[in-house]
C-alpha positions as CSV (number, residue, x, y, z in Angstrom):
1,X,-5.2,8.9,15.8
2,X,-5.9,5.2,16.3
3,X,-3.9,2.5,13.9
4,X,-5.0,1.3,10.8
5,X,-7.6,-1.8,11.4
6,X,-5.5,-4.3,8.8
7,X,-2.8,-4.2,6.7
8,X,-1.3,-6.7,3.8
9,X,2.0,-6.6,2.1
10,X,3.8,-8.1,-0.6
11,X,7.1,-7.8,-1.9
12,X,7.7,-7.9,-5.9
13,X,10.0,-7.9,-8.5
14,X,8.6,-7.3,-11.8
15,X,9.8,-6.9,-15.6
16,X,9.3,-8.1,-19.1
17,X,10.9,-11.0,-19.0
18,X,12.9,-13.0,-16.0
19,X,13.1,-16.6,-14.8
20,X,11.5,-16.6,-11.7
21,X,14.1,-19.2,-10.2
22,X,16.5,-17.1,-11.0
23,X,14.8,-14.1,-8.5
24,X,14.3,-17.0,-6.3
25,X,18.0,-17.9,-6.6
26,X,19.0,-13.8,-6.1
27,X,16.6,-13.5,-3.1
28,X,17.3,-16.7,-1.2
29,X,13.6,-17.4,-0.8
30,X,10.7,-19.2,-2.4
31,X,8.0,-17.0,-3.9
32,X,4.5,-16.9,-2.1
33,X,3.5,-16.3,-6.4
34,X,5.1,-16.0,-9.5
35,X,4.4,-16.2,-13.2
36,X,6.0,-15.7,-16.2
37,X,5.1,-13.4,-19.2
38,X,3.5,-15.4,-22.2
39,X,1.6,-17.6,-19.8
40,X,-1.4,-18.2,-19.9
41,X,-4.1,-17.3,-16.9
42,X,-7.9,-18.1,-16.2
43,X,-10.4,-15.9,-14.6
44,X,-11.9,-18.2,-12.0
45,X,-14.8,-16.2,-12.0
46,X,-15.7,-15.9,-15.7
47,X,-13.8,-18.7,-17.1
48,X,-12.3,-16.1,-20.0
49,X,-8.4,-16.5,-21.1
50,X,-5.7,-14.2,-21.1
51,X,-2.1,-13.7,-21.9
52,X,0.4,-12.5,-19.1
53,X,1.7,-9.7,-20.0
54,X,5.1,-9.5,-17.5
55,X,6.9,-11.9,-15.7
56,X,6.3,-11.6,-11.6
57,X,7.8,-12.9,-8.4
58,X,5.7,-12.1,-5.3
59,X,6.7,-13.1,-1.6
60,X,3.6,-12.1,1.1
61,X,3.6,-11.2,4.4
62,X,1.4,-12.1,7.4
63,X,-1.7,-10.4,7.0
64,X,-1.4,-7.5,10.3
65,X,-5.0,-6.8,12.2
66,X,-4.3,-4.3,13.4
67,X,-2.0,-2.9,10.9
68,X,1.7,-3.6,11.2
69,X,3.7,-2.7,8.6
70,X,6.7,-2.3,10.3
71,X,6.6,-6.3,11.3
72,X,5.9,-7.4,7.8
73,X,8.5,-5.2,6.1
74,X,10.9,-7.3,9.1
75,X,9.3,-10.0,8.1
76,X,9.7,-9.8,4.2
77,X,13.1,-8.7,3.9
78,X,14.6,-11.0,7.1
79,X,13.4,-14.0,4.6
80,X,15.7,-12.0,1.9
81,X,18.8,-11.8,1.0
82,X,21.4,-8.9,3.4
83,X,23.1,-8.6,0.4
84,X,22.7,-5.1,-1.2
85,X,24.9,-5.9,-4.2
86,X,22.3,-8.6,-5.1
87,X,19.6,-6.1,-4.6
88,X,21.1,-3.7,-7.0
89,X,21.4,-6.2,-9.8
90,X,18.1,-6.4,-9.7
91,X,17.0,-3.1,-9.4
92,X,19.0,-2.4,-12.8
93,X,16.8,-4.8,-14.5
94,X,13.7,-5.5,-12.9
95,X,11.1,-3.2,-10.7
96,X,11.0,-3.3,-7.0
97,X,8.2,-2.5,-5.1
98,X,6.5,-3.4,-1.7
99,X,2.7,-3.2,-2.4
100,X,0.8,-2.5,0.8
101,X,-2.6,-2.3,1.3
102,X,-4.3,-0.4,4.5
103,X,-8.1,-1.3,5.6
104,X,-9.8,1.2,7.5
105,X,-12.6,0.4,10.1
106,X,-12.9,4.3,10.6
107,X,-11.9,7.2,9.0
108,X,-8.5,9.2,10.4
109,X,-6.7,5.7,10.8
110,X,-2.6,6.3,10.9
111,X,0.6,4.7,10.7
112,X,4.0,5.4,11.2
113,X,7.6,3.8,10.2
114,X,10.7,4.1,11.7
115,X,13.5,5.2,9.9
116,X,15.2,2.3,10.6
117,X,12.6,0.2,8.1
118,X,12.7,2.8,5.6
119,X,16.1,3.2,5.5
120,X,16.2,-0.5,4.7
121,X,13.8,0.0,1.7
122,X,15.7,2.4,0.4
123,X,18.8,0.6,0.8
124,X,17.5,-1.9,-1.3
125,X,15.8,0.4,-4.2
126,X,12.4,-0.7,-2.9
127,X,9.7,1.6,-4.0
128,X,6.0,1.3,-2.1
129,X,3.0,1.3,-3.8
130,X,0.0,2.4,-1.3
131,X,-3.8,1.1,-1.6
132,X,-5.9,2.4,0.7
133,X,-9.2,1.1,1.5
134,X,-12.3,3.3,3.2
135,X,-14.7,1.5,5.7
136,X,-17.2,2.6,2.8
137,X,-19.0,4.5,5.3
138,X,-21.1,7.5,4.7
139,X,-21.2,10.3,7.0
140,X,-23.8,12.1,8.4
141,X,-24.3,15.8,9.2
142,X,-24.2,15.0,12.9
143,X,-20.8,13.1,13.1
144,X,-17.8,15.0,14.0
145,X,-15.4,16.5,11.4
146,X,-13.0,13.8,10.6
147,X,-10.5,16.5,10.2
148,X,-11.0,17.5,14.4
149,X,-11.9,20.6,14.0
150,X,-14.1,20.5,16.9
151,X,-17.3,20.6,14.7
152,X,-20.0,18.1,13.1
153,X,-19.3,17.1,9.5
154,X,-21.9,19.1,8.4
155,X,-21.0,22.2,9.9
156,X,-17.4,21.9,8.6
157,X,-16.6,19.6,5.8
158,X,-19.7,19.3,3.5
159,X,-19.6,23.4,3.6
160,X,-16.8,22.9,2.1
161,X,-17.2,20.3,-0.1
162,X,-19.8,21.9,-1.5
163,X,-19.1,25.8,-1.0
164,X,-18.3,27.0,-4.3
165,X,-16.4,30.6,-3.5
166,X,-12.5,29.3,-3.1
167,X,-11.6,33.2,-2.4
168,X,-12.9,32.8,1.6
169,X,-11.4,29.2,2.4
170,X,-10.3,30.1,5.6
171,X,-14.7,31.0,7.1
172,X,-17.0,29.2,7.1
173,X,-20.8,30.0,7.7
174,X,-19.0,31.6,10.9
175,X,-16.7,29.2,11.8
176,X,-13.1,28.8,11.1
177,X,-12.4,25.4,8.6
178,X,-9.8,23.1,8.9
């Protein structure tokens, strides 16, 4: 399975309502984004106003191409504060999360973590938020299954997608599916 073509992370602390120096303060780090509930933002697109509804404190990682996450999860937290007791006063009153979002050049694109790096999320109370993002690519009858079941896409996986008796999953138009 070849790696992931690009991967972005962020780490974030998020709640109702927080001083963002104060996060900055906790953490030991400067934010790469922050904002405060009640401000206001501006769409730079449309112009149009809104009201922020939560505060937010954002650090970034280097973009990864090809996908790293385990560098920028090193990378995040080796900014951060070692100190678990800081990170579980937080945790009590504010959300955690490391937002990650994969970019696919193909499809059946993988990653792995060591334990080691989610250990160290877990230590920490650090829940991850996945988005994954398709290369948008249709395919065609005649590409292989992206499953590799040894067949072309439209001898395995559009029969299926489409086959509309779930009683025989396991055959196919005379071959065995995935």
């Amino acid at each position: 399975m070849p790696a992931l073509n690009q991967s972005v992370a962020a780490l974030r602390v998020h709640g109702d309502f927080f001083c963002p120096q104060y996060i900055t303060h906790m953490l030991g780090c400067e934010p790469t984004y922050t904002h405060s509930k009640g401000e206001t933002g501006r769409s730079e697109a449309s112009g149009s106003v809104w009201i922020r509804r939560h505060s937010i404190w954002t650090l970034s990682a280097e973009d990864r191409k090809p996908a790293d996450l385990d560098a920028q999860v090193a990378e995040l937290l080796g900014k951060l504060t070692q100190d678990l007791s800081v990170w579980e006063a937080l945790r009590k009153e504010h959300e955690i999360d490391l937002f990650v979002g994969f970019f696919m050049a193909e499809s059946n694109e993988g990653i792995t973590l060591p334990p080691e790096t989610l250990l160290a999320l877990g230590q920490r109370g650090i829940m991850i938020e996945f988005d994954i993002y398709d290369p948008g690519k249709e395919l065609l009858d005649d590409d292989p299954c992206p499953y590799a079941s040894g067949l072309t896409y439209g001898k395995c996986c559009k029969v299926r997608l489409y086959k509309t008796d779930a009683k025989n999953d396991t055959e196919v138009n005379g071959t065995v599916a995935p």
